[in-house]
C-alpha positions as CSV (number, residue, x, y, z in Angstrom):
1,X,69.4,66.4,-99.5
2,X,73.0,68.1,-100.5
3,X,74.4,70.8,-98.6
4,X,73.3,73.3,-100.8
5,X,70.3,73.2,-100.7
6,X,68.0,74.7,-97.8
7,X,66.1,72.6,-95.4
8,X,62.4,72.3,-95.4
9,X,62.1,74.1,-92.0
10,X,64.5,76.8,-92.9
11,X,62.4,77.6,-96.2
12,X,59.2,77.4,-94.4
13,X,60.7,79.8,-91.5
14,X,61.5,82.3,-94.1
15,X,58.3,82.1,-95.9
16,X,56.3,82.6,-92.4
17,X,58.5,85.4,-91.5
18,X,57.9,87.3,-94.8
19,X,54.3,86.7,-94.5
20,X,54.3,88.0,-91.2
21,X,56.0,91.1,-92.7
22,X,53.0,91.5,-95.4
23,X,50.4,91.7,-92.6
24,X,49.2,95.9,-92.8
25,X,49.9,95.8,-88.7
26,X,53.6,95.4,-90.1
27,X,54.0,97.4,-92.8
28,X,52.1,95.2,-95.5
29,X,51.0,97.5,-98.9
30,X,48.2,96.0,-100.4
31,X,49.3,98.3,-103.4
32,X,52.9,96.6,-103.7
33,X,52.2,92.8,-102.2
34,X,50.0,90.2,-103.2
35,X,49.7,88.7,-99.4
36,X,49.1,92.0,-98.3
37,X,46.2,92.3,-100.9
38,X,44.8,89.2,-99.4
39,X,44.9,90.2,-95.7
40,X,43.4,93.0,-96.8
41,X,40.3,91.6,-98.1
42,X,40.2,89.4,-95.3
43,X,39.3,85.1,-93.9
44,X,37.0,84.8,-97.1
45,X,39.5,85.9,-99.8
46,X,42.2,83.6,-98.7
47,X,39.6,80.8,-97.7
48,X,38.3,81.3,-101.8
49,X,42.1,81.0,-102.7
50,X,42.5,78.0,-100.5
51,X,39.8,76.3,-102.5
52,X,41.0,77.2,-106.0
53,X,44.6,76.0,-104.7
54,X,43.4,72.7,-104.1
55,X,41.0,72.1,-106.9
56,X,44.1,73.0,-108.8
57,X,46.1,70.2,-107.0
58,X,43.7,67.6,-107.2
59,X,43.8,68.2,-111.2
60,X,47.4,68.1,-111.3
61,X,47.1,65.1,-109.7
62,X,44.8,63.1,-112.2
63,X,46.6,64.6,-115.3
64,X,50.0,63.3,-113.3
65,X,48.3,59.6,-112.8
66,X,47.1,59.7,-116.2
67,X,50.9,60.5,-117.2
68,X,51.9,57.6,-115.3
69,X,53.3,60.0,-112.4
70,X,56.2,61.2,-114.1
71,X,57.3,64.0,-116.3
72,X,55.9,67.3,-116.9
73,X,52.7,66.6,-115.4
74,X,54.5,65.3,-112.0
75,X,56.3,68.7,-112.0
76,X,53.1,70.5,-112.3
77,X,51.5,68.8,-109.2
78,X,54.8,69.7,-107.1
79,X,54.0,73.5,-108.6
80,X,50.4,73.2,-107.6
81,X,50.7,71.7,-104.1
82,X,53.6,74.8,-103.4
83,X,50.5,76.9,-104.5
84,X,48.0,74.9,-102.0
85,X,51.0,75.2,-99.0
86,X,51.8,78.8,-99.7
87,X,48.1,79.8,-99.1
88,X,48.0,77.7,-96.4
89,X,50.3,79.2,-94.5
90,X,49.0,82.6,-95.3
91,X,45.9,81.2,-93.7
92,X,47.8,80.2,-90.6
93,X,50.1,83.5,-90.4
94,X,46.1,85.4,-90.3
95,X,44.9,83.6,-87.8
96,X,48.5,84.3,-85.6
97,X,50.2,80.3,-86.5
98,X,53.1,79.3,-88.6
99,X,54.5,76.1,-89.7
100,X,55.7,75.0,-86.4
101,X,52.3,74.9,-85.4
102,X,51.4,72.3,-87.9
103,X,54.8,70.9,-87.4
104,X,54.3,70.1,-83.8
105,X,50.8,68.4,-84.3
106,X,52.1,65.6,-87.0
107,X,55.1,65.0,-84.6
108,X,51.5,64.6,-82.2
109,X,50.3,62.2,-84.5
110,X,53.8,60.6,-85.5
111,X,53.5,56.7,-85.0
112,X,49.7,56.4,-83.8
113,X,47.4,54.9,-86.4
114,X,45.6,57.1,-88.2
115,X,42.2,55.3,-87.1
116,X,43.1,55.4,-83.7
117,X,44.3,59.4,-84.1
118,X,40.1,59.8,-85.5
119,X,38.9,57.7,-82.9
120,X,40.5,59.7,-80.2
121,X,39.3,63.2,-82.1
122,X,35.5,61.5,-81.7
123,X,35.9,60.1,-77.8
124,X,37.2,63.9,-76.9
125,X,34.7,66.1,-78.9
């Protein structure tokens, strides 16, 4: 990564801090902001868009294989999965998370096998 361009966690900061500032309880107009509009309509209407997001992604994703992952196609899986993340963390910004949330559970995860992350899920619920 060059200098001038942001890091990962310092984009993702910014995006959870304006989402935070969409929320009505902060000022959010549903009239004049898009996130606003969906906290608005609630769980369900960003749920919905959370499913469109990634049916989009997973399309991207075939017509990017079928392109031999490279080109145009490539760039529009990269544009869909920014889509599927940015709904995603609207999700997490309702229910009072951010990206440090999920952050801190894949540094959880880091270096254990996924099989043995599933296993331990089943043994504890």
């Amino acid at each position: 990564m060059s200098d001038s361009q942001p890091s990962s966690s310092d984009v993702l900061a910014r995006v959870a801090e304006v989402l935070e500032s969409r929320k009505p309880a902060n000022g959010g107009d549903p009239a004049k902001s898009y996130v606003a509009k969906l906290y608005s309509k609630g769980d369900d209407a960003i749920l919905k868009k959370i499913g469109e997001e990634a049916t989009e992604t997973v399309m991207a994703a075939k017509d990017a294989r079928a392109a031999g992952h490279s080109g145009s196609e490539a760039g529009k899986l990269v544009y869909e999965v920014a889509d599927l993340w940015f709904h995603t963390l609207v999700l997490l910004a309702n229910f009072g998370l951010g990206p440090d949330d999920v952050v801190n559970e894949l540094a959880r995860r880091e270096g254990l096998s996924g099989l043995e992350e599933k296993a331990r899920r089943k043994e504890e619920g």
